[in-house]
C-alpha positions as CSV (number, residue, x, y, z in Angstrom):
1,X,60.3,43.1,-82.6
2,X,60.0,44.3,-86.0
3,X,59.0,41.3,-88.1
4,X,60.7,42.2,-90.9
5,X,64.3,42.0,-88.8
6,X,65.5,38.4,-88.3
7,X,64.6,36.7,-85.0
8,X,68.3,37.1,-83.3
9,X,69.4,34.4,-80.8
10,X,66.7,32.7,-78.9
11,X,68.1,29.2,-79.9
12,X,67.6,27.1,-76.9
13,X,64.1,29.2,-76.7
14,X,63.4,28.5,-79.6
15,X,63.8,24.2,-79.4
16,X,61.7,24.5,-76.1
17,X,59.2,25.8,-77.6
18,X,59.0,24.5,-80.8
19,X,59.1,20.7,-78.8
20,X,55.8,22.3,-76.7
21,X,53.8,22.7,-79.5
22,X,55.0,19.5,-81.4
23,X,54.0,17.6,-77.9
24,X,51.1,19.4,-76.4
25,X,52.9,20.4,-73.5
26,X,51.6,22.9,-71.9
27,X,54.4,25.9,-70.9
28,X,54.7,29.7,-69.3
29,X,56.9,31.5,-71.5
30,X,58.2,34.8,-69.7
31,X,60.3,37.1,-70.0
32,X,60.4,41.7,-69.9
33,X,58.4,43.4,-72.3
34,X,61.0,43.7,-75.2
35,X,62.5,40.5,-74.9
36,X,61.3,38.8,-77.9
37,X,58.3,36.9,-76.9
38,X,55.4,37.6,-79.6
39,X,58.1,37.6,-82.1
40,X,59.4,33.7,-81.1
41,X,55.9,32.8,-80.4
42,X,54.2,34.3,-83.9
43,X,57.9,32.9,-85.9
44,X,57.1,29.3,-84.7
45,X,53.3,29.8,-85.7
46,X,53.9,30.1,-89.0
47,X,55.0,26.3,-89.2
48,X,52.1,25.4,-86.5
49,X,49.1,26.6,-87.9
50,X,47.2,24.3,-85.6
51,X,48.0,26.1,-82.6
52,X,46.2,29.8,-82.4
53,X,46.9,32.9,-81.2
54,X,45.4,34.9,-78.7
55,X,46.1,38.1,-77.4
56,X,45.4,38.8,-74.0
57,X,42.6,40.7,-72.9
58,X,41.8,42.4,-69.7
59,X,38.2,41.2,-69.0
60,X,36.6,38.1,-69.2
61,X,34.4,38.9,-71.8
62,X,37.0,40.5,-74.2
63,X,38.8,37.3,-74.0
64,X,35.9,35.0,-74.6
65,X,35.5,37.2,-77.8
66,X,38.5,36.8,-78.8
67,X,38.5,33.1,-78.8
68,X,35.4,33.1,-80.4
69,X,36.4,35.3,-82.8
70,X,39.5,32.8,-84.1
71,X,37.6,29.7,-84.2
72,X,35.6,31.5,-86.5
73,X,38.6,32.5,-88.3
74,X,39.4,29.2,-88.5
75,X,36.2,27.6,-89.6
76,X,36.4,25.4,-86.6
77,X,33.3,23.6,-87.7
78,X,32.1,22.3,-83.6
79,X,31.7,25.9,-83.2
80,X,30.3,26.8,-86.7
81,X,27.8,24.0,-85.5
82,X,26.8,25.1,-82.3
83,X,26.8,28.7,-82.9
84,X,24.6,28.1,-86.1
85,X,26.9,30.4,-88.3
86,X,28.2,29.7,-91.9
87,X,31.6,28.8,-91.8
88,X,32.2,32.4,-94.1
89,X,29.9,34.6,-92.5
90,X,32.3,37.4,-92.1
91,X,30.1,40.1,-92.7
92,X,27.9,39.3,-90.0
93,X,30.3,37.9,-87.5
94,X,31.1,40.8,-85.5
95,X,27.3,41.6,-85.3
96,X,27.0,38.4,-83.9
97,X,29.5,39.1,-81.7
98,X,27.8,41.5,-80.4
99,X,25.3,40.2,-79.7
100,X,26.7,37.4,-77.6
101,X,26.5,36.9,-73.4
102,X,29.5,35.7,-71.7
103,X,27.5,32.6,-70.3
104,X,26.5,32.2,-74.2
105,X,30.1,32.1,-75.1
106,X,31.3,30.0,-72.5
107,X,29.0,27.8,-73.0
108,X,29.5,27.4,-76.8
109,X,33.6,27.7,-76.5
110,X,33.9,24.6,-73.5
111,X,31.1,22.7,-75.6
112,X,33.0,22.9,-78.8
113,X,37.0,22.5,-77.4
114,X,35.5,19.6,-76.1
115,X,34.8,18.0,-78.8
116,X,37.7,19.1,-81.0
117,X,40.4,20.4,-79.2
118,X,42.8,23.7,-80.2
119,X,46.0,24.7,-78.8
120,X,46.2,27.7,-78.0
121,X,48.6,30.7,-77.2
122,X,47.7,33.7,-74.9
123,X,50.1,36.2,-75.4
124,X,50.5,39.2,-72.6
125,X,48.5,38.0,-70.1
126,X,48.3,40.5,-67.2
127,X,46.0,40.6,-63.9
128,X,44.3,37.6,-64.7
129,X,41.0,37.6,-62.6
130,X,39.5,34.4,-60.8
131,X,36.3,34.5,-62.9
132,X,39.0,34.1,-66.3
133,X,41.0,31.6,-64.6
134,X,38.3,29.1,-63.2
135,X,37.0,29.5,-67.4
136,X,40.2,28.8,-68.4
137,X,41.0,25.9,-65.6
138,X,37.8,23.8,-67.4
139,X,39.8,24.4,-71.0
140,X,43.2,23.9,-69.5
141,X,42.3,20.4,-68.1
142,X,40.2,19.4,-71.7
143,X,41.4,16.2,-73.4
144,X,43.5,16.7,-76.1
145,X,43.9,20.6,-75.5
146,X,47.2,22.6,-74.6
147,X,47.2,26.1,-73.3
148,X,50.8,28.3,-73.5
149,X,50.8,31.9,-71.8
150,X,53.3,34.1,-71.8
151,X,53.9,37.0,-69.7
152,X,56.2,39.2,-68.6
153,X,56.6,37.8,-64.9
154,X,54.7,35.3,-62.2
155,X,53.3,38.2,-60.7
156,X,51.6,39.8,-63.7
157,X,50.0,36.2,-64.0
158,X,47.2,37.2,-61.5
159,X,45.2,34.2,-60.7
160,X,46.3,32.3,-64.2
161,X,49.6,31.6,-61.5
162,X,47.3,28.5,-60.3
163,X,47.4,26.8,-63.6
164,X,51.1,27.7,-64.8
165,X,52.9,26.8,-61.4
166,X,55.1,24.0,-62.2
167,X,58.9,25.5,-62.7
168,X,59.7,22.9,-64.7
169,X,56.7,24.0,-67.5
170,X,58.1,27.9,-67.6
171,X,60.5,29.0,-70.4
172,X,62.3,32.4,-69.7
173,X,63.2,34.4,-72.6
174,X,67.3,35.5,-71.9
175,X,68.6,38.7,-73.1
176,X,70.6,38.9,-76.2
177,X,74.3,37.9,-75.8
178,X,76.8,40.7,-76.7
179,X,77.8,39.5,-80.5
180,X,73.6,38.6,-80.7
181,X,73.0,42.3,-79.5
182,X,75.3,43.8,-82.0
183,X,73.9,41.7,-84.9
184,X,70.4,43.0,-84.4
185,X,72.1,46.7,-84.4
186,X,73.7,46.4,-87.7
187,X,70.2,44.8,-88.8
188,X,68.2,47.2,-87.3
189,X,70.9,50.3,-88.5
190,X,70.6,48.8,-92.2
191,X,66.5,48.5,-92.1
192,X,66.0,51.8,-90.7
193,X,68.9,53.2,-93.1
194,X,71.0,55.0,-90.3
195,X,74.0,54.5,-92.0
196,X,74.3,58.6,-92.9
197,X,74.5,59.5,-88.9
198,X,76.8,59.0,-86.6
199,X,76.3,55.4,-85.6
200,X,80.0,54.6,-83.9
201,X,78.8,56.5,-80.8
202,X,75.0,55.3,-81.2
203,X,76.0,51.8,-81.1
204,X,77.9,51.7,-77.8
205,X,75.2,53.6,-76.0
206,X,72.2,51.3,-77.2
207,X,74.3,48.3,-76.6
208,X,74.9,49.6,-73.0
209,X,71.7,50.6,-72.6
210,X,69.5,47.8,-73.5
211,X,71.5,45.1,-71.9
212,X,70.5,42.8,-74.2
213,X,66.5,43.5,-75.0
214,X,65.9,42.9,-78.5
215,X,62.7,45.4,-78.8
216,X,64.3,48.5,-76.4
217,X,67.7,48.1,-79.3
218,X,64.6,48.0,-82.4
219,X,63.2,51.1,-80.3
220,X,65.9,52.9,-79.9
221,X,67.3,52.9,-83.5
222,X,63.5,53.5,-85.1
223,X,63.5,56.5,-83.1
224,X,66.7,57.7,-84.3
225,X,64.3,58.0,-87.6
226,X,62.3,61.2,-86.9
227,X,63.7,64.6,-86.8
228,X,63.1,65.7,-83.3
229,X,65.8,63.0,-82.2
230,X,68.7,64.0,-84.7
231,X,70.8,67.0,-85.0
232,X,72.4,66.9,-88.4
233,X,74.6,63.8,-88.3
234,X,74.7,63.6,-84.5
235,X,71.7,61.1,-82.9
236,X,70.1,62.9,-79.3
237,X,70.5,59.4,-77.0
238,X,69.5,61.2,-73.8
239,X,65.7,62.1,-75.0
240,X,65.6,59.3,-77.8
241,X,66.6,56.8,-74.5
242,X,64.1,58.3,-72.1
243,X,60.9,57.9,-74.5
244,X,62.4,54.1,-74.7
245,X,62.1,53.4,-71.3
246,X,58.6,55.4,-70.8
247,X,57.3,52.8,-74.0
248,X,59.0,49.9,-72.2
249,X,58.2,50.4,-68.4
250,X,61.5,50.6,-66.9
C-alpha cells in the first residue's frame, strides 16, 4: 500500500497487533498479498522503534545478513562488541558483510540476542527451510525476545509452521468492508489525480474486482496513470485488470 495513502480499516488488526508488540507476544500475522500487511506492520513501527524489521529472505544466509545488517543499523552495541565493528562504520559494513560465514553469523547473532534481546518482525516469509527454522527456533525460544512473521498463508510458512502453530497466536488481515473499499478509491482517485477520466464506471469495476484488497484497488488506479491503459477519458479495465492480477498472483 502506498504509504502516502492512509491506512483504511484494519481497526481490530490494528489493536491486536499493536497489544503484541506492547506485550512481547509472539503472533503470525497472514493474510493475501495485497491485503495490507507491511503497511499495518511498518504504520505501528513507527511508534515501536524497538521492535525491527526484517524482510524475508529466501536462504539462510541472506536472512542472517539481514539481521546482521539491522543490528548494525541500530548500534545494537552486544553485536558491535562481538563483531569488533564501530558502532558507525558504515562504510565498511557491507565489506564486512561480505566477508562473513553463516556459522560466523550465527554465532555472533544467537550470542548477542542473548544477551540483549530484539523483537523482531519478518515480513513475507515464504518456503521457509529446516536449516532457517532450527536458527530461528534457538532465537524464538531466547529470554526476553519476540518474533512476529507474517505471510501470506500456513502453507507458504514452510518449516517456520512449527514455531507459529498455535491458532490462537495468528492474526488474519480481513478485506476492506464496502464503505472502507470506497474510501481508499476516492483516496487513491485524488492521489493519483484521476479525477479528469471517467471514474463512475472505474469505480464499480475495481470495487467488484478487488473484493476488498487494499493494494489490488492502489494497483488498479496507479495503472490507470500511464497511457497504454487510457483512451481519452475512457480507463481500459480489461488489460489494466489482467496486469493486476499477474502482479498479485491470482
Amino acid at each position: 500500500m502506498d504509504p502516502q495513502l492512509p491506512l483504511v480499516g484494519l481497526s481490530k488488526e490494528r489493536q491486536r497487533l499493536l497489544l503484541a508488540f506492547r506485550d512481547g507476544e509472539a503472533l503470525l500475522v497472514l493474510g493475501p498479498q495485497g491485503c495490507g500487511k507491511t503497511r499495518l506492520i511498518r504504520e505501528l513501527l513507527r511508534s515501536n522503534e524497538r521492535v525491527q524489521y526484517i524482510l524475508w529472505q529466501p536462504s539462510l544466509h541472506g536472512l542472517l545478513v539481514a539481521m546482521a545488517r539491522t543490528l548494525i543499523s541500530i548500534g545494537h552495541a552486544e553485536f558491535l562488541r562481538r563483531a569488533q565493528l564501530p558502532p558507525r562504520h558504515d562504510t565498511e559494513v557491507e565489506k564486512w558483510l561480505e566477508a562473513q560465514t553463516s556459522i560466523r553469523l550465527k554465532g555472533l547473532l544467537w550470542n548477542s540476542i542473548e544477551r540483549a534481546p530484539v523483537p523482531m518482525v519478518l515480513d513475507g516469509v515464504a518456503g521457509c527451510s529446516f536449516p532457517t527454522y532450527r536458527f530461528l527456533q534457538q532465537i524464538y525460544h531466547t529470554r526476553g525476545m519476540a518474533l512476529f512473521a507474517a505471510s501470506r498463508d500456513p502453507l507458504s510458512l514452510g518449516a517456520l509452521a512449527r514455531l507459529f502453530w498455535d491458532p490462537t497466536k495468528t492474526l488474519s488481515v480481513q478485506p476492506l468492508n464496502e464503505r472502507e473499499a470506497s474510501q481508499l478509491f476516492d483516496a487513491a482517485t485524488d492521489h493519483f489525480r484521476l479525477r479528469d477520466l471517467d471514474i463512475d464506471g472505474f469505480r464499480k469495476k475495481v470495487l467488484e474486482s478487488a473484493h476488498g484488497n487494499a493494494g489490488q484497488i492502489i494497483e488498479m488506479c496507479r495503472l490507470a496513470t500511464e497511457s497504454k491503459y487510457v483512451s481519452g477519458r475512457h480507463i481500459k479495465f480489461a488489460s489494466l485488470r489482467i496486469d493486476t492480477v499477474i502482479k498479485f498472483g491470482g
